[in-house]
C-alpha positions as CSV (number, residue, x, y, z in Angstrom):
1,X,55.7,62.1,70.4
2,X,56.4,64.0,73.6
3,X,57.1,67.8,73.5
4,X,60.5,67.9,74.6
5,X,63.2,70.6,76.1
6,X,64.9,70.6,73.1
7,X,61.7,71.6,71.3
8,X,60.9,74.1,73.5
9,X,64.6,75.6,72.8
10,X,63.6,75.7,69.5
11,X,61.0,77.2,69.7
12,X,62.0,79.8,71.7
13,X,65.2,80.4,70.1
14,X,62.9,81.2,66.8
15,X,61.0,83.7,68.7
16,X,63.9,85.6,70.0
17,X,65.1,85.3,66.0
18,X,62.9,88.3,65.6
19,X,64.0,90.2,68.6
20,X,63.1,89.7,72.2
21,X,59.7,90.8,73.8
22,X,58.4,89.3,76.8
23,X,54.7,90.0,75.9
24,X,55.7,87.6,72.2
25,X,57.6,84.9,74.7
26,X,54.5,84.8,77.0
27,X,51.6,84.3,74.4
28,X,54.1,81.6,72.3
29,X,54.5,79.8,75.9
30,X,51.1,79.6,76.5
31,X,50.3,78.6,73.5
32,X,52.1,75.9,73.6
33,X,51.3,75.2,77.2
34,X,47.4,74.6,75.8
35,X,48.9,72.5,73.2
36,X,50.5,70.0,74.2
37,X,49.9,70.0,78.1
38,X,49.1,66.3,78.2
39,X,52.4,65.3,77.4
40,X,54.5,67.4,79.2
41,X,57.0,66.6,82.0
42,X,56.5,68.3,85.3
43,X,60.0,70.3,84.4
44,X,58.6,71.9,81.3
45,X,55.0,72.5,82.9
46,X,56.8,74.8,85.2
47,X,59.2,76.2,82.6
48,X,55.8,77.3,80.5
49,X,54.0,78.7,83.2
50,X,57.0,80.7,84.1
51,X,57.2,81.9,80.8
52,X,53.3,82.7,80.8
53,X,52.8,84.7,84.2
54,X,55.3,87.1,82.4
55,X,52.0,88.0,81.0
56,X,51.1,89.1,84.2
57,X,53.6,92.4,84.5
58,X,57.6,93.4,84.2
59,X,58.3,91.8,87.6
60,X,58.1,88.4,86.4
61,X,59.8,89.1,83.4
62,X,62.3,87.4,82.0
63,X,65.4,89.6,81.1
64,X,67.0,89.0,77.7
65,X,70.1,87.4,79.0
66,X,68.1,85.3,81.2
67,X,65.8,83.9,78.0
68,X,69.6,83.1,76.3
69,X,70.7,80.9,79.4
70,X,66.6,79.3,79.5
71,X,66.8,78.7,76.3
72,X,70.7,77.2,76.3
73,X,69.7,75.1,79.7
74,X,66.7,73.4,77.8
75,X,68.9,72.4,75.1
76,X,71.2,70.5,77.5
77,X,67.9,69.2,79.9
C-alpha cells in the first residue's frame, strides 16, 4: 500500500501533538522520505523534501500556522 497524503497528515498532525519544532518535523519527514520513497507520488516527494531542507536553517522553515494549513491541505489532497 502506497503512502498516501492522508498518512502523511497523520503523521504530521501526531508530531505537532507534542508541540511544534521544525528541527522534530524535518528529521520525521526525512525519515519517512527514506522509507517509503519508492512509492510516493511526485506531490508528496516535494512535500517531504520541503519539510526536510527545513533542516537546512530558519529560512526554510515552516511557521506553525503554515504546518496547520500543510497538514489540513494533505488531508483534503
Amino acid at each position: 500500500m502506497a503512502y498516501s497524503a492522508k498518512n502523511l497528515s497523520e503523521d504530521l498532525g501526531k508530531e505537532m501533538e507534542h508541540g511544534y519544532r521544525a528541527s522534530k518535523v524535518a528529521k520525521l519527514a526525512s525519515q519517512i522520505h527514506h522509507n517509503h520513497r519508492r512509492e510516493l507520488s511526485r506531490y508528496l516527494d516535494c512535500k517531504l523534501m520541503q519539510l526536510t531542507a527545513m533542516e537546512e536553517g530558519p529560512e526554510f522553515e515552516f511557521s506553525e500556522g503554515e504546518m496547520r494549513h500543510l497538514i489540513s491541505e494533505l488531508r483534503s489532497h
